[in-house]
PDB file with one MODEL, atoms N, CA, C and O in Angstrom:
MODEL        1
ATOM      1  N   UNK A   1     124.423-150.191 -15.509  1.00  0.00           N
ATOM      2  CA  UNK A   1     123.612-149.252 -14.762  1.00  0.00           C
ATOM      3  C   UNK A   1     122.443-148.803 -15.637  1.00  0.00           C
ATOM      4  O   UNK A   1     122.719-148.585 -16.816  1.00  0.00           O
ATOM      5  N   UNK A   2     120.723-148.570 -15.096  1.00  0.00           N
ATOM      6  CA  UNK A   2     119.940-148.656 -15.621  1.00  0.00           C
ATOM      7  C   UNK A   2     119.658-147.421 -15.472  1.00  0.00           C
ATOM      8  O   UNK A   2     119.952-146.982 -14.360  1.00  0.00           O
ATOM      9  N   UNK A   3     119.069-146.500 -16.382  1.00  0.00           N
ATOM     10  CA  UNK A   3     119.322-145.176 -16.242  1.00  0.00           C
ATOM     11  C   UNK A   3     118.010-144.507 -16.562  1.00  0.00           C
ATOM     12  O   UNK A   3     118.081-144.067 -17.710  1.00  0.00           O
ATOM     13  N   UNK A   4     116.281-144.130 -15.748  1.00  0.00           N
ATOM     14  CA  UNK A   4     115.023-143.849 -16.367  1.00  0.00           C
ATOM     15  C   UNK A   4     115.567-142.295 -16.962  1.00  0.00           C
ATOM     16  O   UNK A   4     116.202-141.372 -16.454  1.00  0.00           O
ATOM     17  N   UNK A   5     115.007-142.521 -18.202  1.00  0.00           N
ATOM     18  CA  UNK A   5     115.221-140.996 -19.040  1.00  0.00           C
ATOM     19  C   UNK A   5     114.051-140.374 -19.018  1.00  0.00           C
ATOM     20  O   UNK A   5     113.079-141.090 -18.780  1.00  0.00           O
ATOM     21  N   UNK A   6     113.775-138.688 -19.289  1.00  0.00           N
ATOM     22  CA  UNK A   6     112.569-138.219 -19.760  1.00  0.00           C
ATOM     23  C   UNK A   6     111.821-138.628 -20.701  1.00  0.00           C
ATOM     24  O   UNK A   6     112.503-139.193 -21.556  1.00  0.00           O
ATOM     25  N   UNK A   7     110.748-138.608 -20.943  1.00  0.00           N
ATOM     26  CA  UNK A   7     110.238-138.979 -22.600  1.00  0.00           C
ATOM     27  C   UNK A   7     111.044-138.397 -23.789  1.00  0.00           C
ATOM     28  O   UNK A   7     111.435-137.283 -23.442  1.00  0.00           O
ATOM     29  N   UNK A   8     111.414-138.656 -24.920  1.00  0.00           N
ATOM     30  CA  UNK A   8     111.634-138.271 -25.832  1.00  0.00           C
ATOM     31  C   UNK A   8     111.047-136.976 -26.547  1.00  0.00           C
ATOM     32  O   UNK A   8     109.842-137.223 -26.574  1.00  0.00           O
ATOM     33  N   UNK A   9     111.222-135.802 -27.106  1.00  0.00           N
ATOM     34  CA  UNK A   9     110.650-135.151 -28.044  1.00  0.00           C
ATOM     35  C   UNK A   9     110.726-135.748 -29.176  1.00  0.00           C
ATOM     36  O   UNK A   9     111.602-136.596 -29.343  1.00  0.00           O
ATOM     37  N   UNK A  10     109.718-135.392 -30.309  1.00  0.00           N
ATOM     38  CA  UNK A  10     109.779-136.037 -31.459  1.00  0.00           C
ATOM     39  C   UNK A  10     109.809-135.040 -32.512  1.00  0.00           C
ATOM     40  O   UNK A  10     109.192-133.976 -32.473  1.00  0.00           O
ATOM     41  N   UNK A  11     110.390-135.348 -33.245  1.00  0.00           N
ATOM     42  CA  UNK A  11     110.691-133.995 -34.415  1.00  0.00           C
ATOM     43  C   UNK A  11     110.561-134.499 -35.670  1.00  0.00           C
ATOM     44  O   UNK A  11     111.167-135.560 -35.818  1.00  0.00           O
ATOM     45  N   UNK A  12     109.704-133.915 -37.068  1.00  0.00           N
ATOM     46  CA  UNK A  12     109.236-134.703 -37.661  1.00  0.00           C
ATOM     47  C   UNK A  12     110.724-134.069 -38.905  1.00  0.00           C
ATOM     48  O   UNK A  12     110.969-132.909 -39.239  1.00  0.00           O
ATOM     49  N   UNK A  13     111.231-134.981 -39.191  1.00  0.00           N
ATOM     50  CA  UNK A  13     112.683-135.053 -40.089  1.00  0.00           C
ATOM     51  C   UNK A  13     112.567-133.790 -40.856  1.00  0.00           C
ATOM     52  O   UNK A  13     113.269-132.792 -40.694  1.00  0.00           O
ATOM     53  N   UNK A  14     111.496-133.961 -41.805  1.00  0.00           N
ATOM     54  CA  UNK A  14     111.544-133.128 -43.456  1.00  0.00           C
ATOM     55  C   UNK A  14     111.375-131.730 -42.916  1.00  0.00           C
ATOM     56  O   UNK A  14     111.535-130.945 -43.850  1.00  0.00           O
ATOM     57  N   UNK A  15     110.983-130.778 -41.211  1.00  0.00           N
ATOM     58  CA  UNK A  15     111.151-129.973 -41.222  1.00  0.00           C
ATOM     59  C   UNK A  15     111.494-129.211 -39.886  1.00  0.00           C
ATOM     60  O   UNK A  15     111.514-128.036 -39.520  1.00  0.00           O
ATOM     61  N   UNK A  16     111.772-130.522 -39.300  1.00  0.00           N
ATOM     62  CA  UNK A  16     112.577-130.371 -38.026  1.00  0.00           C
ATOM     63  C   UNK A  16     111.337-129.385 -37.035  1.00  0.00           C
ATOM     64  O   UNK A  16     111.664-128.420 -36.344  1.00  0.00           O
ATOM     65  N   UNK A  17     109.732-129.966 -37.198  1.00  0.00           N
ATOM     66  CA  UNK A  17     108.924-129.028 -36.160  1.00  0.00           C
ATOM     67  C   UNK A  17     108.353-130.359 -35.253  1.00  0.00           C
ATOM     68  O   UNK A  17     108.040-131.496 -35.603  1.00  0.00           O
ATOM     69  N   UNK A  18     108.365-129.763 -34.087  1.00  0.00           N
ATOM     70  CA  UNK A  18     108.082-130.934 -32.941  1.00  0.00           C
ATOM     71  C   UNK A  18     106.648-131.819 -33.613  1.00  0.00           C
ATOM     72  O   UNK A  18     105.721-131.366 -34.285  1.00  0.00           O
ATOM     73  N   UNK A  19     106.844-132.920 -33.236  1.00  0.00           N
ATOM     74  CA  UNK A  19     105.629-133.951 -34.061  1.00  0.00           C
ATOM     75  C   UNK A  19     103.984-134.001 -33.152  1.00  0.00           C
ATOM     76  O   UNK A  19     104.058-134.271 -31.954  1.00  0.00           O
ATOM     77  N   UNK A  20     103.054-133.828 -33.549  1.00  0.00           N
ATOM     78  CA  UNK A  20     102.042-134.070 -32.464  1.00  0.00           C
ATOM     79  C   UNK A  20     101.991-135.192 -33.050  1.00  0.00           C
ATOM     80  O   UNK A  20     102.930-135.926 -33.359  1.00  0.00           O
ATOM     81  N   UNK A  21     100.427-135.395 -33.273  1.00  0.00           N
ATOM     82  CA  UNK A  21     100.115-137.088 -33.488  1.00  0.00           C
ATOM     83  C   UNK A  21     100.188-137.127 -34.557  1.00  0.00           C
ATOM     84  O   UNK A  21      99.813-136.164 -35.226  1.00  0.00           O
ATOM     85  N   UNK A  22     100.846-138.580 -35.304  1.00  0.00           N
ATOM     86  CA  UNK A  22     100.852-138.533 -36.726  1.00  0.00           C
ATOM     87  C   UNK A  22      99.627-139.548 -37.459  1.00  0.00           C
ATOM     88  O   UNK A  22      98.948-140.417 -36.912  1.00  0.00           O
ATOM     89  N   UNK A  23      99.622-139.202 -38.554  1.00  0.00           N
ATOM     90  CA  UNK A  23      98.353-139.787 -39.209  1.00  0.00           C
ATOM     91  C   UNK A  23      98.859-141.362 -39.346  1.00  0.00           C
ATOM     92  O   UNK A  23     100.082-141.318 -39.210  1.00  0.00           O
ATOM     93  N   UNK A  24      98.663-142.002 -39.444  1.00  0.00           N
ATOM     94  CA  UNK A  24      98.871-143.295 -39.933  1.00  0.00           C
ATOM     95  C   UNK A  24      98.615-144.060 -41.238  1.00  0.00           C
ATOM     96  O   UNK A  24      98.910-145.218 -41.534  1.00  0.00           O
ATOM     97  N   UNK A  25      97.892-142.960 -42.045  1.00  0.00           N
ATOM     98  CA  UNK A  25      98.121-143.354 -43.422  1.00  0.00           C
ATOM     99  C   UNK A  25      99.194-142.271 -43.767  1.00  0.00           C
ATOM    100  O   UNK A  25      99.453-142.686 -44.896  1.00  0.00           O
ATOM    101  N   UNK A  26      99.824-141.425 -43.646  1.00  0.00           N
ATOM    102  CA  UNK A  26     100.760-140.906 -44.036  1.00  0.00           C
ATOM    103  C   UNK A  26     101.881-140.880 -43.051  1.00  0.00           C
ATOM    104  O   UNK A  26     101.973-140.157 -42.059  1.00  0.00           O
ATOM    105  N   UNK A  27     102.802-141.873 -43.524  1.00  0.00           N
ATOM    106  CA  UNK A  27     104.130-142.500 -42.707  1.00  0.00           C
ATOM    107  C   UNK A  27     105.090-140.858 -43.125  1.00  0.00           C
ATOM    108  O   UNK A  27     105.268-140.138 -44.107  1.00  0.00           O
ATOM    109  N   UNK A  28     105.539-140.919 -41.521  1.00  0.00           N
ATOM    110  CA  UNK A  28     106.924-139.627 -41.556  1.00  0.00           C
ATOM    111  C   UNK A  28     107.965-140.000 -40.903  1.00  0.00           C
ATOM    112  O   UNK A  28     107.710-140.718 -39.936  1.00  0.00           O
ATOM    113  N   UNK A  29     109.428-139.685 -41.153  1.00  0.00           N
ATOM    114  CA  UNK A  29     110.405-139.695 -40.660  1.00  0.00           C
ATOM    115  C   UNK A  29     110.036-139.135 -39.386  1.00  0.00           C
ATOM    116  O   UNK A  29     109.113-138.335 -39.233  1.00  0.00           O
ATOM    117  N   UNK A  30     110.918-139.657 -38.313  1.00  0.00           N
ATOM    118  CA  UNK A  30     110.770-139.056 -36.940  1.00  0.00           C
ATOM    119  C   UNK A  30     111.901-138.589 -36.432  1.00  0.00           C
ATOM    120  O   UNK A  30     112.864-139.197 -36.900  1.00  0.00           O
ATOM    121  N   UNK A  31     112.154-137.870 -35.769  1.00  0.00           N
ATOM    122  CA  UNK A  31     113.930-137.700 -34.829  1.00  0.00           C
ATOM    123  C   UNK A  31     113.280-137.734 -34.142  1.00  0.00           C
ATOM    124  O   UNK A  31     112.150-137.268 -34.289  1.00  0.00           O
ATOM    125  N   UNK A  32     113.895-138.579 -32.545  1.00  0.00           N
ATOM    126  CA  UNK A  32     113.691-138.835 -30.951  1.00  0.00           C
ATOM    127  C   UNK A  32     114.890-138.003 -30.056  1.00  0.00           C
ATOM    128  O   UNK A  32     116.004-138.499 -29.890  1.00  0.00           O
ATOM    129  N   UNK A  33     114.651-137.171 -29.711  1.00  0.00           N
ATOM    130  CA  UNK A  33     115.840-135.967 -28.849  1.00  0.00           C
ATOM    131  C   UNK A  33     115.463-136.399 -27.449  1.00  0.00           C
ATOM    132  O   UNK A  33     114.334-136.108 -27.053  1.00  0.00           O
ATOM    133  N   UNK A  34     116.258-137.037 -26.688  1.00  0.00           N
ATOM    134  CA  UNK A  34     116.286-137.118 -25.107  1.00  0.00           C
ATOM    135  C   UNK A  34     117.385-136.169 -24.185  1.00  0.00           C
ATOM    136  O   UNK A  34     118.573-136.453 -24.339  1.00  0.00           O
ATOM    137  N   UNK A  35     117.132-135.334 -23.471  1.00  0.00           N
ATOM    138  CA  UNK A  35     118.049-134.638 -22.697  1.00  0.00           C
ATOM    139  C   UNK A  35     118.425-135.504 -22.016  1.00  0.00           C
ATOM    140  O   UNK A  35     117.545-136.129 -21.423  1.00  0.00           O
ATOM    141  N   UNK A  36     119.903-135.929 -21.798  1.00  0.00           N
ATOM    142  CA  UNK A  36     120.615-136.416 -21.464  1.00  0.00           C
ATOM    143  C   UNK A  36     120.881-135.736 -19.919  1.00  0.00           C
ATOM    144  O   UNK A  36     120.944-134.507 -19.879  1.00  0.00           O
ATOM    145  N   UNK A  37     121.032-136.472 -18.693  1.00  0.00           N
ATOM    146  CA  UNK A  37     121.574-136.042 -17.546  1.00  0.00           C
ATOM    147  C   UNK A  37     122.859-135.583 -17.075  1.00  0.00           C
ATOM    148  O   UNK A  37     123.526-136.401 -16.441  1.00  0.00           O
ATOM    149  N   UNK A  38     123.399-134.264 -17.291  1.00  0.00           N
ATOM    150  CA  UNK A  38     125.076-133.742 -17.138  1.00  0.00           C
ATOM    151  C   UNK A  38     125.781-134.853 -15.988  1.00  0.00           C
ATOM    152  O   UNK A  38     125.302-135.366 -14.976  1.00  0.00           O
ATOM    153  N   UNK A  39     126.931-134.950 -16.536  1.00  0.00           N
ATOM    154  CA  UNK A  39     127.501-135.820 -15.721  1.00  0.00           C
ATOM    155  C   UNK A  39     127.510-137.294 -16.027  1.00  0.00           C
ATOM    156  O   UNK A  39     128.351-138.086 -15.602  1.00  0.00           O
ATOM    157  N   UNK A  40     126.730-137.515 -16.626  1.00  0.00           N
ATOM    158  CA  UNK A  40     126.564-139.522 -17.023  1.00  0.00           C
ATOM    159  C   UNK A  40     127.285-139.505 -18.026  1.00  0.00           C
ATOM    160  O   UNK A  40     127.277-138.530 -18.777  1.00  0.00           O
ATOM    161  N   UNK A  41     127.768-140.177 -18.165  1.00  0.00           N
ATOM    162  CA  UNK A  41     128.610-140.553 -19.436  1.00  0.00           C
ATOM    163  C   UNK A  41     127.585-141.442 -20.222  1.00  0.00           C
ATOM    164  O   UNK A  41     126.765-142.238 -19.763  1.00  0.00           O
ATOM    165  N   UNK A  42     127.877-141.056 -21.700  1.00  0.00           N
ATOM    166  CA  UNK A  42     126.720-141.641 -22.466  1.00  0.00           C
ATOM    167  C   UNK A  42     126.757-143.283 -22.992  1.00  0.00           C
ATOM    168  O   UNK A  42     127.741-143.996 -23.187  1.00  0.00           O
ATOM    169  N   UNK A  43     125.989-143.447 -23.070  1.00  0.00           N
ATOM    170  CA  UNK A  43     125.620-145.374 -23.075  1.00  0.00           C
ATOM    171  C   UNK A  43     126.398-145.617 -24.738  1.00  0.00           C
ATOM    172  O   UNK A  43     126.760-144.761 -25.545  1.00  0.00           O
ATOM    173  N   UNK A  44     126.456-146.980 -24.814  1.00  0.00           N
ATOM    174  CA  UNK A  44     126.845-147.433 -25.674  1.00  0.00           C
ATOM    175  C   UNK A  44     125.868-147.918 -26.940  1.00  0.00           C
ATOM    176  O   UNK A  44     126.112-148.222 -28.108  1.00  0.00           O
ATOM    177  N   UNK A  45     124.664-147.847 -26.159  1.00  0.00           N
ATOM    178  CA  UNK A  45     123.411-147.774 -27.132  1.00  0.00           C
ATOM    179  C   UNK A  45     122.149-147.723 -26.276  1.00  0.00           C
ATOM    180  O   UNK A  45     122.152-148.220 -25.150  1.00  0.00           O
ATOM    181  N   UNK A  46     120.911-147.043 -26.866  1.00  0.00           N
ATOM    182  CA  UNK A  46     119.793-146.955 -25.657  1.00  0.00           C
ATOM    183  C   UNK A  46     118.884-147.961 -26.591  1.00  0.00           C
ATOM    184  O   UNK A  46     119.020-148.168 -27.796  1.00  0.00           O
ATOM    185  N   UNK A  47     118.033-148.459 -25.795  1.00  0.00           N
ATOM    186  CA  UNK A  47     116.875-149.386 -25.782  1.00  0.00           C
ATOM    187  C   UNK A  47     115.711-148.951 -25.130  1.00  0.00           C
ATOM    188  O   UNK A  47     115.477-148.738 -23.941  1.00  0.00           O
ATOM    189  N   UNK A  48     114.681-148.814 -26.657  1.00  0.00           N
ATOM    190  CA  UNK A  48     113.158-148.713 -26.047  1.00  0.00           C
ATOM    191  C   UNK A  48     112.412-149.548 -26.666  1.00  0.00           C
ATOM    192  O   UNK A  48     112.672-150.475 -27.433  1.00  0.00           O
ATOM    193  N   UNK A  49     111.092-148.966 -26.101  1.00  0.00           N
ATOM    194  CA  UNK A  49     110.231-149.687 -27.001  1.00  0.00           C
ATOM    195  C   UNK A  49     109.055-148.887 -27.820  1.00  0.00           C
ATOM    196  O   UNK A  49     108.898-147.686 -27.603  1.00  0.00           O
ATOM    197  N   UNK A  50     108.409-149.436 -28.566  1.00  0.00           N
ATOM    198  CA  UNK A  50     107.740-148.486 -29.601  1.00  0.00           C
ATOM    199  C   UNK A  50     105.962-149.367 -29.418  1.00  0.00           C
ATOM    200  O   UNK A  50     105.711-150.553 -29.633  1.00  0.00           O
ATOM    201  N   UNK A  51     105.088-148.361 -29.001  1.00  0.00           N
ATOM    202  CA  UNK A  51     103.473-148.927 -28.725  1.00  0.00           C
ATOM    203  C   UNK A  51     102.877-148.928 -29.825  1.00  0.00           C
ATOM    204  O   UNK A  51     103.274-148.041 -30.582  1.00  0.00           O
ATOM    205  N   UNK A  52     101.969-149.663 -30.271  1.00  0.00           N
ATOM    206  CA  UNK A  52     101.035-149.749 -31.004  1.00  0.00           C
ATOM    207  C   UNK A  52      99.816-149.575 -30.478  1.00  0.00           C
ATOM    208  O   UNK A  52      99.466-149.942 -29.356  1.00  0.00           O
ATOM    209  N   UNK A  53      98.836-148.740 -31.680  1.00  0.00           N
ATOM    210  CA  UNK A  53      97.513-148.837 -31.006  1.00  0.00           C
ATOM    211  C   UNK A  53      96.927-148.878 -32.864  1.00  0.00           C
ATOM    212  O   UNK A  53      97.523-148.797 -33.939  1.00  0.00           O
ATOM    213  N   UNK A  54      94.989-149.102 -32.320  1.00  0.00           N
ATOM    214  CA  UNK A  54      94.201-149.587 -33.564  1.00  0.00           C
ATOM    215  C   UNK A  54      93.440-148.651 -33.034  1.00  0.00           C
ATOM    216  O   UNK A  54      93.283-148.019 -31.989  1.00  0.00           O
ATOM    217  N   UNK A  55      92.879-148.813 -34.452  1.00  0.00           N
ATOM    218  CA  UNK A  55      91.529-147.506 -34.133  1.00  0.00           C
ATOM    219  C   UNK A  55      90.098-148.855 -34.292  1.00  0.00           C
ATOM    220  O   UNK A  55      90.145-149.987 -34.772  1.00  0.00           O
ATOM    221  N   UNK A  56      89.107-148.193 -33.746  1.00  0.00           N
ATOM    222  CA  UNK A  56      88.030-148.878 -33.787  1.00  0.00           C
ATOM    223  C   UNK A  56      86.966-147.596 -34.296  1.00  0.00           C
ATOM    224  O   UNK A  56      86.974-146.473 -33.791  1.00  0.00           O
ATOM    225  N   UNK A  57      86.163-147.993 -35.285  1.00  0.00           N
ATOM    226  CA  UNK A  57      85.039-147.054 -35.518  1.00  0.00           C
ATOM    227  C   UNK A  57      84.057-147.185 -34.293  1.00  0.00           C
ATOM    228  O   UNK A  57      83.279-146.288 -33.970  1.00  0.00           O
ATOM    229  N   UNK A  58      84.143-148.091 -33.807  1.00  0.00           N
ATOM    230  CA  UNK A  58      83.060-147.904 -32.251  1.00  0.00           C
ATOM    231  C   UNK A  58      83.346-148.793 -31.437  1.00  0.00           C
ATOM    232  O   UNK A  58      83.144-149.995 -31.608  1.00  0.00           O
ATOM    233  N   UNK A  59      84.044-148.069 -30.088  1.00  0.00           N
ATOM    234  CA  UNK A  59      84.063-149.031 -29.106  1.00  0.00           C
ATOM    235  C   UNK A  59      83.163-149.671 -28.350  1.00  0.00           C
ATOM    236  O   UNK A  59      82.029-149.214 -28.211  1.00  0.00           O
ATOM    237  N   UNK A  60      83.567-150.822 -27.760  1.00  0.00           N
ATOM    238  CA  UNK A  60      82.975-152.294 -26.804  1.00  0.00           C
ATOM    239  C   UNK A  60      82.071-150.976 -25.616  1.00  0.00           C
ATOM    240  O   UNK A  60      80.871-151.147 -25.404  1.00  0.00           O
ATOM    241  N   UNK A  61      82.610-150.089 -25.135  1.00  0.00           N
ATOM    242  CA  UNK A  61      81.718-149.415 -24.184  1.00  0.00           C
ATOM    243  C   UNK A  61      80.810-148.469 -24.675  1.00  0.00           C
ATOM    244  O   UNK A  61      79.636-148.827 -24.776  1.00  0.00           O
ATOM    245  N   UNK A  62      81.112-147.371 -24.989  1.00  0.00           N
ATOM    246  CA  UNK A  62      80.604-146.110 -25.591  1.00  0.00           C
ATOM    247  C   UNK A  62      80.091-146.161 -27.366  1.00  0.00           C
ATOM    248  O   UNK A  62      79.231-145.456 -27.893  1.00  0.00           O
ATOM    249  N   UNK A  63      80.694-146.922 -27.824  1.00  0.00           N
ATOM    250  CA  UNK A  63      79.991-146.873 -29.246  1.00  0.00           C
ATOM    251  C   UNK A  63      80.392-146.230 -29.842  1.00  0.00           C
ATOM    252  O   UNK A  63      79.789-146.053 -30.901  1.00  0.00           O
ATOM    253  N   UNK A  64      81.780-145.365 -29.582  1.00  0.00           N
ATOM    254  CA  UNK A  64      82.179-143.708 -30.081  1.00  0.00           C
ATOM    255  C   UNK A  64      83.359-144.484 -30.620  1.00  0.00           C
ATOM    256  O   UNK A  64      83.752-145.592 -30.254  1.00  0.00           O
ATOM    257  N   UNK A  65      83.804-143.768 -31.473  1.00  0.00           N
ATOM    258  CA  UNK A  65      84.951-143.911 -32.197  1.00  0.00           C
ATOM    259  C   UNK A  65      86.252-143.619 -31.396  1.00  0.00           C
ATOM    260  O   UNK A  65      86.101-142.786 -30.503  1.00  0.00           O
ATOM    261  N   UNK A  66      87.523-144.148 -31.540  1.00  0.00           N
ATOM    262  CA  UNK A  66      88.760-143.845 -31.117  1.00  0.00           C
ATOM    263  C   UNK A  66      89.928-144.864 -30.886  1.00  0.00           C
ATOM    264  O   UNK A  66      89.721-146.071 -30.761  1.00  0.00           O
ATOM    265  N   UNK A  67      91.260-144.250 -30.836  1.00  0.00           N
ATOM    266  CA  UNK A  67      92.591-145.484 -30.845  1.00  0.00           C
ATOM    267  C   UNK A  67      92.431-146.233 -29.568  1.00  0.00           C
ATOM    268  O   UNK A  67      91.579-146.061 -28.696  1.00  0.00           O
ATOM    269  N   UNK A  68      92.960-146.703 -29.593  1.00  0.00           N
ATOM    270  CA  UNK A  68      93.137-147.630 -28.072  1.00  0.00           C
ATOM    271  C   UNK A  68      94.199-148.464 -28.375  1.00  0.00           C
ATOM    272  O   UNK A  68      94.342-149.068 -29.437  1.00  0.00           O
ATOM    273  N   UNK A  69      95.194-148.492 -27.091  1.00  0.00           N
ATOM    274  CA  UNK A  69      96.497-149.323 -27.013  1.00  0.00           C
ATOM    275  C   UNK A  69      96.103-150.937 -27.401  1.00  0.00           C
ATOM    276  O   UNK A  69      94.964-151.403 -27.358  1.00  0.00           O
ATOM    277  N   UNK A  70      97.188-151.578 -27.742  1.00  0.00           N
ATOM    278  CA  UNK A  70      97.442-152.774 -28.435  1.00  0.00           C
ATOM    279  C   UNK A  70      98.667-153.515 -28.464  1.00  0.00           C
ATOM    280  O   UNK A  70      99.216-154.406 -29.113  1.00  0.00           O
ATOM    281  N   UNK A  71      98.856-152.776 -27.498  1.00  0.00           N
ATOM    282  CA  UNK A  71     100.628-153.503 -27.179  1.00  0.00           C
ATOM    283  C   UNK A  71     102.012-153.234 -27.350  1.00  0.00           C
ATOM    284  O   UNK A  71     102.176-152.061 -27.015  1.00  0.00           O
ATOM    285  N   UNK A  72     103.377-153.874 -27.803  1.00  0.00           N
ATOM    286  CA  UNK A  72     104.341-153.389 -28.078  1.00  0.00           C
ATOM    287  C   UNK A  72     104.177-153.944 -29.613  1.00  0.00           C
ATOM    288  O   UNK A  72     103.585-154.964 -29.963  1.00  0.00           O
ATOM    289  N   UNK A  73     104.923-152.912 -30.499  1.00  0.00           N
ATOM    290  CA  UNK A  73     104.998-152.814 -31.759  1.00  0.00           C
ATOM    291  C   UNK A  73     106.632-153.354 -32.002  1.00  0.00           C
ATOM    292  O   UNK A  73     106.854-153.722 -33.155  1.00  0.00           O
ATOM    293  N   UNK A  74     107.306-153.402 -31.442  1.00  0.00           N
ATOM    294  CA  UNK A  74     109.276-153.302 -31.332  1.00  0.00           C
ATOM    295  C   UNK A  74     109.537-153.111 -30.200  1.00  0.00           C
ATOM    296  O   UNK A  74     108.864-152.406 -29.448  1.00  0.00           O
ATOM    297  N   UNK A  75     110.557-153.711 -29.899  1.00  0.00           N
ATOM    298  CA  UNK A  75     111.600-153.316 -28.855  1.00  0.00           C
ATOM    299  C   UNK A  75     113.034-152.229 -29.555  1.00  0.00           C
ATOM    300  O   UNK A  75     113.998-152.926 -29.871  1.00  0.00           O
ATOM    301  N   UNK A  76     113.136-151.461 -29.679  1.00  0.00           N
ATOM    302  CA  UNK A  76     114.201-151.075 -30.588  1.00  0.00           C
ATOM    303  C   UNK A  76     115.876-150.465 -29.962  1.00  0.00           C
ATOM    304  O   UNK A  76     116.060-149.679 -29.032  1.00  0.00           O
ATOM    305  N   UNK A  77     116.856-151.100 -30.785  1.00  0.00           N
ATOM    306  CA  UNK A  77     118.003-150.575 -30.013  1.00  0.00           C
ATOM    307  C   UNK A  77     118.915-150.011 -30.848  1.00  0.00           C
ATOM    308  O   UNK A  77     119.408-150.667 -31.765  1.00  0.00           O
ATOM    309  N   UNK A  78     119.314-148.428 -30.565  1.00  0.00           N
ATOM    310  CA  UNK A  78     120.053-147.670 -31.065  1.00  0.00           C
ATOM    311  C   UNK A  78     121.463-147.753 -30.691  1.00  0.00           C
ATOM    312  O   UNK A  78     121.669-148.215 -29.568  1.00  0.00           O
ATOM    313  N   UNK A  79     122.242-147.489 -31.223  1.00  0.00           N
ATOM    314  CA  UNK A  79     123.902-147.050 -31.093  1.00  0.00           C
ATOM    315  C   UNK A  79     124.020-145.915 -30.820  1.00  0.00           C
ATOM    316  O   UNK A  79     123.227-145.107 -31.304  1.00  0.00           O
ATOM    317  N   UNK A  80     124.956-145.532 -30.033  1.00  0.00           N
ATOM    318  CA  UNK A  80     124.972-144.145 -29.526  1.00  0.00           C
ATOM    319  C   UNK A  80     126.663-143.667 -29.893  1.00  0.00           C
ATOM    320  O   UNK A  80     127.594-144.252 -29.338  1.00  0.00           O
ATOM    321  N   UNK A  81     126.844-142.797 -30.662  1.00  0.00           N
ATOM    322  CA  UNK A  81     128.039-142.133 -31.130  1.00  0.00           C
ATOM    323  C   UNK A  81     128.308-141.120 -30.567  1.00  0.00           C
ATOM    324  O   UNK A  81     127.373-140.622 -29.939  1.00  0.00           O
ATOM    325  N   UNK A  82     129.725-140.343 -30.533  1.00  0.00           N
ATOM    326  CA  UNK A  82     129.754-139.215 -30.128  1.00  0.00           C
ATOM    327  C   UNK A  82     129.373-137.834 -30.871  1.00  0.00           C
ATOM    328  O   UNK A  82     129.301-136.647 -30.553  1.00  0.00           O
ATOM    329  N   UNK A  83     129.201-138.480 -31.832  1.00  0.00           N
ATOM    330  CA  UNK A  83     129.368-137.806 -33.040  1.00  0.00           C
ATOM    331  C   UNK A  83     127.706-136.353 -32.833  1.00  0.00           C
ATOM    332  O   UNK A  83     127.127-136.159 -31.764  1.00  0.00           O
ATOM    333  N   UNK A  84     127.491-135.889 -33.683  1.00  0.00           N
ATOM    334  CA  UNK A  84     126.310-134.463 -33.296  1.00  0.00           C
ATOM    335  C   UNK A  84     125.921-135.168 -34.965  1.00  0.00           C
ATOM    336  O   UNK A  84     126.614-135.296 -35.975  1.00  0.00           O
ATOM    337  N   UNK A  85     124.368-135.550 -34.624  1.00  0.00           N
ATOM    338  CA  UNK A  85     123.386-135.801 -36.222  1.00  0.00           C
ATOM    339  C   UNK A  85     123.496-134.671 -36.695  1.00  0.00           C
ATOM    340  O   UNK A  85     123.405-133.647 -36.017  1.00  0.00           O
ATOM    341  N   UNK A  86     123.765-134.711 -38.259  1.00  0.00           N
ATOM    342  CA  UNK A  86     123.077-133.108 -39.157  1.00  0.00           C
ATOM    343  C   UNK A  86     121.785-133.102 -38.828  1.00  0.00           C
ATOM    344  O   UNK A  86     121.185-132.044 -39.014  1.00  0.00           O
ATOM    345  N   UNK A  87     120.950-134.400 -38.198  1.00  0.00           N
ATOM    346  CA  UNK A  87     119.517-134.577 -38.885  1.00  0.00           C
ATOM    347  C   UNK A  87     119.112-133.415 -37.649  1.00  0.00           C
ATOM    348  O   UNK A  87     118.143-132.697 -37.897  1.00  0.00           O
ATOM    349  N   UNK A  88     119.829-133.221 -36.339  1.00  0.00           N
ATOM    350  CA  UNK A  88     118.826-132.211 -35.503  1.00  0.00           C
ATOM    351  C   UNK A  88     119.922-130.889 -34.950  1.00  0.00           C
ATOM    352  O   UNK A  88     120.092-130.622 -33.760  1.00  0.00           O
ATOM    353  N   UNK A  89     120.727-130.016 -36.341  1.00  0.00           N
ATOM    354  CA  UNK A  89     121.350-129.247 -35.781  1.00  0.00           C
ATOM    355  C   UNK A  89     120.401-128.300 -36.167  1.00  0.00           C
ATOM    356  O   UNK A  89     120.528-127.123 -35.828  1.00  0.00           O
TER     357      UNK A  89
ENDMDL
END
């Protein structure tokens, strides 16, 4: 059974404060928190995927600087335990 979830929150590890955008020359640990739907019993592992984007100093239209999508970066698949992470108590 295929199950659409909310987006993820992202929480940046070293201080557990929700992540906005991260720099890309400075790599951070991430935690991904999904509220789970009461009542489902939880999966045996979830599967996403992770986007990539590039920056361009001037885009093909406007000439202006900015990221722009570039595809999938990973498909990635987690294990799901019963267990509660220290990483987001």
């Amino acid at each position: 059974m295929s199950v659409q979830l909310p987006e993820p929150v992202y929480y940046l590890a070293r201080d557990k404060w929700i992540a906005s955008a991260i720099n890309p020359g400075m790599p951070e640990k991430l935690i991904a928190v999904w509220e789970w739907p009461e009542g489902l019993p939880n999966p045996k592992a979830l599967r996403f995927s992770v986007a990539k984007q590039i920056y361009k100093p001037r885009d093909n239209l406007y000439g202006a600087p900015g990221w722009f999508d570039d595809g999938k970066a990973a498909i990635v698949e987690l294990a799901v335990s019963g267990q509660t992470d220290e990483a987001v108590r």
